[in-house]
N, C-alpha and C positions, 0 to 999 in steps of 0.2 A: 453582366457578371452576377453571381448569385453569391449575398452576403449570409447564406445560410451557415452556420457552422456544423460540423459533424458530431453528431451526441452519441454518446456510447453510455448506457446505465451498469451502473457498479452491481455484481452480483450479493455483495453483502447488504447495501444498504437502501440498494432500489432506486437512488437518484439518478438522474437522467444529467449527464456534465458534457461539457465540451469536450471531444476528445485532444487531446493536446498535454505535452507534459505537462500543466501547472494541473491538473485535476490526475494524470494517470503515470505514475512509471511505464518505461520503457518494456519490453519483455520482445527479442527475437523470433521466438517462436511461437510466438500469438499471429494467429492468421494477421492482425491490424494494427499488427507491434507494440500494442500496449498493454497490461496488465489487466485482468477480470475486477480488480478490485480496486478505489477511487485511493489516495493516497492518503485522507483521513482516516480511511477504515485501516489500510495496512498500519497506519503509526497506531492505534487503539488497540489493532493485536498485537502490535510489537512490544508494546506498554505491558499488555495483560502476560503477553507471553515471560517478557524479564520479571515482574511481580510472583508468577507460577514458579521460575526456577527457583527466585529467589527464596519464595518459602520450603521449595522444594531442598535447598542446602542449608536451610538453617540461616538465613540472613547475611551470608557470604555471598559478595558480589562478585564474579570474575573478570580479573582485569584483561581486556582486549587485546589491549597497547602494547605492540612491538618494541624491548629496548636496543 
C-alpha cells in the first residue's frame, strides 16, 4: 500500500499541503473538490477583506446575526 499522501500547492502562498480538509476547504466544482487556496490564506483575506469594508463605512461593523 502506498503511505504517500496527495499534495495540492495553494495558489496564493505557494506551499505544497496535504490535500485534505485540515489544509483546504471543500469546493464542488473544483476538478479535486477542494479550493485553489490553503485555508490560512482564505482566513488572512477574510481578515483583510472585513478590515477594508470596515474602513470602507467609517468603522461600523455589520451585524450578520439572524434575529
Amino acid at each position: 500500500m502506498n503511505n504517500m499522501a496527495v499534495m495540492k500547492t495553494c495558489k496564493k502562498c505557494g506551499r505544497s499541503l496535504p490535500l485534505n480538509k485540515k489544509y483546504f476547504n471543500q469546493n464542488e466544482t473544483s476538478k479535486d473538490g477542494y479550493q485553489s487556496y490553503c485555508r490560512a490564506c482564505q482566513k488572512k483575506q477574510g481578515v483583510a477583506d472585513a478590515l477594508k469594508q470596515m474602513r470602507r463605512s467609517g468603522g461600523k461593523v455589520r451585524n450578520s446575526k439572524k434575529v
